[in-house]
BAFI-3210 file (N, C-alpha, C; in Angstrom, 3 decimals, decimal comma, padded with zeros to 6 digits):
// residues 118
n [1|2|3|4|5|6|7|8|9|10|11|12|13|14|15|16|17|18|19|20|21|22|23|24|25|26|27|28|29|30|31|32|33|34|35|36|37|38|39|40|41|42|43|44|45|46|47|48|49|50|51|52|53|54|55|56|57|58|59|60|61|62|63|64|65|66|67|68|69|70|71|72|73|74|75|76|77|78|79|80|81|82|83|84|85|86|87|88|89|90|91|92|93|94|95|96|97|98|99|100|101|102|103|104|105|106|107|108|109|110|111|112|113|114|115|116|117|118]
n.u [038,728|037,333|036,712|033,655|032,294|030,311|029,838|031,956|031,193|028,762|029,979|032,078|029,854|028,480|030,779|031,232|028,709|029,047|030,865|034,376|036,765|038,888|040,917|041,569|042,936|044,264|044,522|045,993|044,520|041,951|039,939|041,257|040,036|041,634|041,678|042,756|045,548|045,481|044,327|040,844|038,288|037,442|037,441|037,363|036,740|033,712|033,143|033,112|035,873|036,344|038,247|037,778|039,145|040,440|038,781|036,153|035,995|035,313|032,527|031,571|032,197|029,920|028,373|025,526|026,812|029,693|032,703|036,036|038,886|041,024|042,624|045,022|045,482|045,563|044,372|043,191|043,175|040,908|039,805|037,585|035,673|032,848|030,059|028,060|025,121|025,348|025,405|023,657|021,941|021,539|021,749|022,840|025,215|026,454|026,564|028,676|030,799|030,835|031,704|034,032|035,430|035,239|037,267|039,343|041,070|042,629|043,888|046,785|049,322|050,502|054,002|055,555|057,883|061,489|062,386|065,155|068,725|069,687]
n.v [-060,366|-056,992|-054,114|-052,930|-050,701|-049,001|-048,952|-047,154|-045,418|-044,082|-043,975|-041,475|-039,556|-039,378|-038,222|-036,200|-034,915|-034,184|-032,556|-033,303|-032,923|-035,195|-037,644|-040,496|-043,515|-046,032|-049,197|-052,479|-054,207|-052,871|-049,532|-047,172|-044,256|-041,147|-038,785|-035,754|-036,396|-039,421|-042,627|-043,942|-044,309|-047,063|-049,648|-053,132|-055,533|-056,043|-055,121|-052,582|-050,845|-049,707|-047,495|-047,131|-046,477|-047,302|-046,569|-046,819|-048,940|-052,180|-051,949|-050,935|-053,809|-054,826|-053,965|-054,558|-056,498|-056,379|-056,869|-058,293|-056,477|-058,558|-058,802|-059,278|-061,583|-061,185|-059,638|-056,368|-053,697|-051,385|-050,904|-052,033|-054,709|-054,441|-055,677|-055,708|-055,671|-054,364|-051,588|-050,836|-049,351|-045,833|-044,279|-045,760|-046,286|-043,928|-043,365|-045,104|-043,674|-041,230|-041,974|-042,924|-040,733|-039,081|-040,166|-039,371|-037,286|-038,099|-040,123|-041,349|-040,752|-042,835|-043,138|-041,554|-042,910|-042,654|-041,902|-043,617|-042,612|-042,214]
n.w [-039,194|-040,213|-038,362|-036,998|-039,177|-038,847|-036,074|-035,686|-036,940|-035,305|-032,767|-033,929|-033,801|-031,377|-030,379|-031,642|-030,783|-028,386|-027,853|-027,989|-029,216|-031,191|-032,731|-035,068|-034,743|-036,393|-034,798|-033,739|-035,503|-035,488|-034,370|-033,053|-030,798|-029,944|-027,798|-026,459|-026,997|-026,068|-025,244|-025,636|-026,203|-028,421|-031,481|-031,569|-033,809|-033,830|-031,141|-028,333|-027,528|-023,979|-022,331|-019,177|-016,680|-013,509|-011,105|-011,432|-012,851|-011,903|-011,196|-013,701|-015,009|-014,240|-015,960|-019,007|-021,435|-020,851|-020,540|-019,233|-020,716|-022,529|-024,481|-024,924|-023,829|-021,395|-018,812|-018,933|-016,363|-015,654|-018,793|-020,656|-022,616|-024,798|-025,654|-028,374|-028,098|-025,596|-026,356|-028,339|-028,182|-028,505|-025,915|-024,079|-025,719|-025,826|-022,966|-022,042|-023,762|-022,162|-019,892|-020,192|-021,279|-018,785|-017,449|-018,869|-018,544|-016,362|-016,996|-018,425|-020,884|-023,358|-024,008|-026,695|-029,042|-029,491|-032,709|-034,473|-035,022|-038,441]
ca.u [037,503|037,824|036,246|032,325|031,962|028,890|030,045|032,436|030,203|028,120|031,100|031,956|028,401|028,545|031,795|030,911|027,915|029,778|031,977|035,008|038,099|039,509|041,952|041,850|043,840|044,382|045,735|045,746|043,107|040,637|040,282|040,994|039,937|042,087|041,038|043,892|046,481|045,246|043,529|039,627|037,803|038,130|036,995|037,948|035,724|032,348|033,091|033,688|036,817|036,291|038,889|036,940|039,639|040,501|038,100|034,762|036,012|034,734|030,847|031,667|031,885|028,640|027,009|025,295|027,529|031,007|033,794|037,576|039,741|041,383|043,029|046,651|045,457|045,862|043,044|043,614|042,508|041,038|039,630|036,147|035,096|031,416|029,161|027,293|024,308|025,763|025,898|022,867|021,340|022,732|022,215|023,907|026,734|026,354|027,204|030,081|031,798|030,744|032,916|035,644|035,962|035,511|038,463|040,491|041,820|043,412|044,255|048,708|049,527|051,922|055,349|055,937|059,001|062,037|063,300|066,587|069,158|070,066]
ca.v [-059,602|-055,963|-053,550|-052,456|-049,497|-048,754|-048,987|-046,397|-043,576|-043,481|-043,169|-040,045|-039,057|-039,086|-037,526|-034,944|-034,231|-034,407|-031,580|-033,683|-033,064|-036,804|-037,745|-042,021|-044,352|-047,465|-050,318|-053,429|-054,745|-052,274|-048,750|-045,824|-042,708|-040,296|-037,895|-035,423|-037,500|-040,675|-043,600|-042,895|-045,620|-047,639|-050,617|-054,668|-056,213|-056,183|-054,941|-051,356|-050,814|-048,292|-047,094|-046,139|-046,574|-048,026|-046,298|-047,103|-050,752|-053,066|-051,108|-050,987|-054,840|-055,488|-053,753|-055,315|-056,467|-055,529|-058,314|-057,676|-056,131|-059,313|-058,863|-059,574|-062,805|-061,138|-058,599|-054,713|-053,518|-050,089|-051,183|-053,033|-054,462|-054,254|-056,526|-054,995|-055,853|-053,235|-050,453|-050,972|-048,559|-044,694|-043,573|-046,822|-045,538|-042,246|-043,771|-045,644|-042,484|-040,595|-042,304|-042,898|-038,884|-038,814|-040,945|-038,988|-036,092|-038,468|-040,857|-041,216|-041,273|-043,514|-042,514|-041,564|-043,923|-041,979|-042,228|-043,348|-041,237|-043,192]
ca.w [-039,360|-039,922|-036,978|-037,474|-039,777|-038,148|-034,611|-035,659|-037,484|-034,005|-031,994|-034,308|-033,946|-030,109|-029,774|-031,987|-029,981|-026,889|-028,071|-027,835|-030,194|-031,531|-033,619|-034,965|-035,424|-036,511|-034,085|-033,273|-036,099|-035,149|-034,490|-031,668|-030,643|-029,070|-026,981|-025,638|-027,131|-025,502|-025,940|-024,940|-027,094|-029,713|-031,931|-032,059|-034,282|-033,439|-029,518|-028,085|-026,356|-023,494|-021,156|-018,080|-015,685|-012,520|-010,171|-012,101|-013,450|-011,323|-011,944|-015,418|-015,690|-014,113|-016,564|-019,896|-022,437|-020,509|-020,127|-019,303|-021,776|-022,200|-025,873|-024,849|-023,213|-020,071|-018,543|-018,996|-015,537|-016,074|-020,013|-020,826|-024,090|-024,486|-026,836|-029,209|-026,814|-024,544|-027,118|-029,396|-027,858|-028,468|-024,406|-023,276|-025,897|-025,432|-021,691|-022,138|-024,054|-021,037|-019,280|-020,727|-021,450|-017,332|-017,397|-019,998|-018,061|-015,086|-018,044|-018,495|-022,441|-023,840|-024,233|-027,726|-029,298|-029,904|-033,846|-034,420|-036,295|-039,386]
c.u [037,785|036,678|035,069|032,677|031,083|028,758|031,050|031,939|029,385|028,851|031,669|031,087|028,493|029,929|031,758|029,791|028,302|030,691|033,294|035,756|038,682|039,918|041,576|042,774|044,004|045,542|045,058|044,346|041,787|041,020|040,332|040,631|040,684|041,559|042,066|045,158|046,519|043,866|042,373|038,575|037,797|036,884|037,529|036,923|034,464|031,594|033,528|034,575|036,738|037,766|038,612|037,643|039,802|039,024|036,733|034,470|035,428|032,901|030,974|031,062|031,104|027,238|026,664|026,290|028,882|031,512|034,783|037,781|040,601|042,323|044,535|046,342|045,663|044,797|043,923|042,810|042,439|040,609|038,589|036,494|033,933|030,930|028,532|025,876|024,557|026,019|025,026|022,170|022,015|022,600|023,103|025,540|027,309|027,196|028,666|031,505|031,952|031,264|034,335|036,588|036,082|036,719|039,576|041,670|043,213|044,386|046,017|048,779|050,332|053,068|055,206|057,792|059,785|062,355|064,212|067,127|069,854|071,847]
c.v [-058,128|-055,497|-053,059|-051,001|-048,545|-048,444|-047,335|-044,400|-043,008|-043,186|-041,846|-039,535|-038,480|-038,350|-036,482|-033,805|-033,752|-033,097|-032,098|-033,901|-034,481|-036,597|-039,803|-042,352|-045,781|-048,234|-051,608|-054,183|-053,655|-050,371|-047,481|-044,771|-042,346|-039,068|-037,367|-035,836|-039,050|-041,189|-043,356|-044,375|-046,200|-049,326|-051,801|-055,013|-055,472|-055,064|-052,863|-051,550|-049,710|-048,199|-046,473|-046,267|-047,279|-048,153|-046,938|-048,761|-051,629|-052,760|-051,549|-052,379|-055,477|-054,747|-054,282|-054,891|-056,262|-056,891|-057,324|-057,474|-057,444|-059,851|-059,013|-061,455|-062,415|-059,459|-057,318|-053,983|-051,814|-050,031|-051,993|-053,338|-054,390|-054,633|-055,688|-054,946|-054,261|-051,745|-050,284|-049,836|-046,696|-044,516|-044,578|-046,776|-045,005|-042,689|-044,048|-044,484|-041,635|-041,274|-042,938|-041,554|-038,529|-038,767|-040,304|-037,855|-036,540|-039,777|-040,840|-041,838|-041,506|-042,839|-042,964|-042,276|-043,007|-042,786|-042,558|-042,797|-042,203|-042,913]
c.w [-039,081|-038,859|-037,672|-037,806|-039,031|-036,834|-034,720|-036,269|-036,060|-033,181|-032,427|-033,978|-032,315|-029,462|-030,015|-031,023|-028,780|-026,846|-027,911|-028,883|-029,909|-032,188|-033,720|-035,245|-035,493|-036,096|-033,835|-033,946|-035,877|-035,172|-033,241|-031,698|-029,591|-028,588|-026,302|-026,008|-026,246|-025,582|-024,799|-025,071|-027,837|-030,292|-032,415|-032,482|-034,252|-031,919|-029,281|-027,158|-025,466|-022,376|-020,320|-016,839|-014,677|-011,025|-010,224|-013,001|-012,922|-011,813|-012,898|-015,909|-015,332|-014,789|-018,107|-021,182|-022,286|-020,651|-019,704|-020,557|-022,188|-024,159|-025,819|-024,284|-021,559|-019,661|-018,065|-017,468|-016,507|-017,475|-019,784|-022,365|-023,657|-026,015|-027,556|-028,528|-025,800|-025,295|-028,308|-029,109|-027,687|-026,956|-023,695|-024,327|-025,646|-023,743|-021,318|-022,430|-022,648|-020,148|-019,638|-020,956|-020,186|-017,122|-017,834|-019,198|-017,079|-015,726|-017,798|-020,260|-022,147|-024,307|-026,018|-027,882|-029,731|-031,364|-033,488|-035,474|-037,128|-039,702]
res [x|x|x|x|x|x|x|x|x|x|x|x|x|x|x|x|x|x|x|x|x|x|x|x|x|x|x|x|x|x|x|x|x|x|x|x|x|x|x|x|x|x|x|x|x|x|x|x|x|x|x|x|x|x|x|x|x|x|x|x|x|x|x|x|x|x|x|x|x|x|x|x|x|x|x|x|x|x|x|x|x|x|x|x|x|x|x|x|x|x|x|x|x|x|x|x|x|x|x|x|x|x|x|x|x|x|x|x|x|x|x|x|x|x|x|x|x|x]
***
């Protein structure tokens, strides 16, 4: 199942508003936003992926619509998904981005893969 269209125009929408330079990309079936060169939020399916960190995780997943990150088979501490339930609403989006952009600054991007020389 490809990733909601729809889920992804309001996440532009709110980032834009937000004043927040992104870049996407497509991983893992779905789709990311970068923020800074790192991963911020993103879309599996249906679900929003947020990265709101370590500090604010536990909160995070007692609020409507959260679970673990749990897309390896093994839970992303520091990562939510969030139901569509939890995001139907733009200020409870609008929310989620808002923290995840909290998050972004204290964030650690992934090591870019060196080429090899042919």
């Amino acid at each position: 199942m490809p990733y909601s269209e729809l889920l992804a125009d309001r996440l532009r929408q709110v980032l834009n508003e937000k004043k927040s330079p992104f870049e996407e990309k497509k991983m893992m079936g779905g789709l990311c936003f970068m923020v800074n060169g790192k991963m911020c939020v993103g879309i599996v399916k249906e679900d929003l992926m947020a990265r709101v960190g370590p500090i604010v995780y536990e909160e995070a997943l007692e609020m409507e619509g959260a679970r673990e990150m749990d897309f390896t088979k093994r839970p992303m501490k520091g990562y939510v998904f969030v139901s569509p339930e939890g995001t139907d609403l733009y200020e409870d989006l609008s929310d989620w981005v808002q923290m995840a952009l909290d998050y972004n600054p204290l964030a650690k991007a992934s090591k870019k893969k060196k080429k090899k020389a042919v």
